[in-house]
C-alpha positions in Angstrom: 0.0 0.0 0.0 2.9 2.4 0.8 4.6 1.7 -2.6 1.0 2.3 -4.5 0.9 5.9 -2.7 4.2 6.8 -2.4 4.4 5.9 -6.8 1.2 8.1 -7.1 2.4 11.0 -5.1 5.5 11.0 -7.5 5.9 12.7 -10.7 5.0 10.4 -13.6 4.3 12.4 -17.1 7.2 14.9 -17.8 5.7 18.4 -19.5 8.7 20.2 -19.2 12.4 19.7 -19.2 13.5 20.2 -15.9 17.0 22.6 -16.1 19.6 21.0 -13.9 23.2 20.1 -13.9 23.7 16.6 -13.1 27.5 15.5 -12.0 29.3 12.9 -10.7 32.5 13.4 -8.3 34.2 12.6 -5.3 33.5 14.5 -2.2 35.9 16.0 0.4 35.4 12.6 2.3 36.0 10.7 -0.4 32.8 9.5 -1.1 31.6 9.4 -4.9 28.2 11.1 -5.3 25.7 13.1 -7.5 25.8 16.8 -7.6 22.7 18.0 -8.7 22.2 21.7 -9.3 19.1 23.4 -9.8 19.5 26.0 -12.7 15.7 26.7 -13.0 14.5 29.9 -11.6 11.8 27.8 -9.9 11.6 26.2 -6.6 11.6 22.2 -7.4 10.1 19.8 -4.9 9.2 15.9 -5.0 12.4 15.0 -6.8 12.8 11.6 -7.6 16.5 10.8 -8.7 17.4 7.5 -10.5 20.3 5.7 -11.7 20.8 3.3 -14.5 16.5 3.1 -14.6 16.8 0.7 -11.2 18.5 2.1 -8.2 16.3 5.3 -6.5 16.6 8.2 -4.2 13.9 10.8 -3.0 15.1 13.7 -1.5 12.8 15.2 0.9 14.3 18.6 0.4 12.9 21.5 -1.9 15.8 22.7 -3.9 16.0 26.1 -4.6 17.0 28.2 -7.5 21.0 27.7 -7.8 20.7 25.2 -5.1 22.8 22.2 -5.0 22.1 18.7 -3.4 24.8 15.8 -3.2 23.7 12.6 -2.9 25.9 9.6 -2.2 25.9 6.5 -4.7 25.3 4.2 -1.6 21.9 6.4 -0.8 20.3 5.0 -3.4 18.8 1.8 -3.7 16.4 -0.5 -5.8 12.9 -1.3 -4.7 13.6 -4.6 -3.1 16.2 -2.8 -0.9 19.4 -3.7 -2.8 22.0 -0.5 -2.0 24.0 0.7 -4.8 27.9 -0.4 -4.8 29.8 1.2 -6.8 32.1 -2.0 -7.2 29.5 -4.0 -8.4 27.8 -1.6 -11.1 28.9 1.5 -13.0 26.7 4.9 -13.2 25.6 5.0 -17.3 22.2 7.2 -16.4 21.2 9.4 -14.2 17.6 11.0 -14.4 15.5 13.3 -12.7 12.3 14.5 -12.3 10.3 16.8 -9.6 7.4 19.0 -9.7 7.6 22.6 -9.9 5.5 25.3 -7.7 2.7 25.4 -10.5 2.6 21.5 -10.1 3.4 21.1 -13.5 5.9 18.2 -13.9 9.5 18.3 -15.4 12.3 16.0 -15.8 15.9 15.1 -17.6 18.5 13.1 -17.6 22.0 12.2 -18.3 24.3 10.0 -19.7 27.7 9.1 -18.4 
């Protein structure tokens, strides 16, 4: 039941492209994550990042216009709980989609 909300809640038809830069690199830690950087002029909430079309994230926070979020590779994970390793599998697409303040939806992605 919490899946069939939580999937209907999300943003599933993509109006718009959604303007963000999406990057990989290795944090002051030394951890490897996504840099995502919101280069709307639009608040974006509900994002829903995915890797490779199988491993998700959903960050809770609102980005904000020139915002940027990092997310950690191991954050992510597919729907039967299986955590992304970066030994195991390598990053080839990264997309994302959110809804912006008008509750249209918007989305891209990118290749690596």
């Amino acid at each position: 039941l919490a899946g069939f909300v939580l999937s209907r809640s999300l943003p599933r038809a993509h109006d718009r492209p959604l303007a963000m830069q999406i990057r990989l690199h290795r944090t002051d830690a030394g951890v490897v994550a996504l840099r995502l950087t919101n280069d709307s002029h639009e608040d974006l909430c509900n994002l829903r990042v995915q890797i490779n079309e199988a491993f998700y994230y959903l960050p809770p926070e609102t980005l904000a216009p020139g915002d940027q979020l990092e997310l950690p590779l191991h954050w992510f994970s597919k729907k039967n709980g299986k955590r992304f390793r970066r030994e195991k599998w390598e990053v080839h697409t990264v997309r994302v989609s959110a809804r912006l303040p008008n509750h249209q939806n918007a989305a891209t992605s990118q290749q690596f």
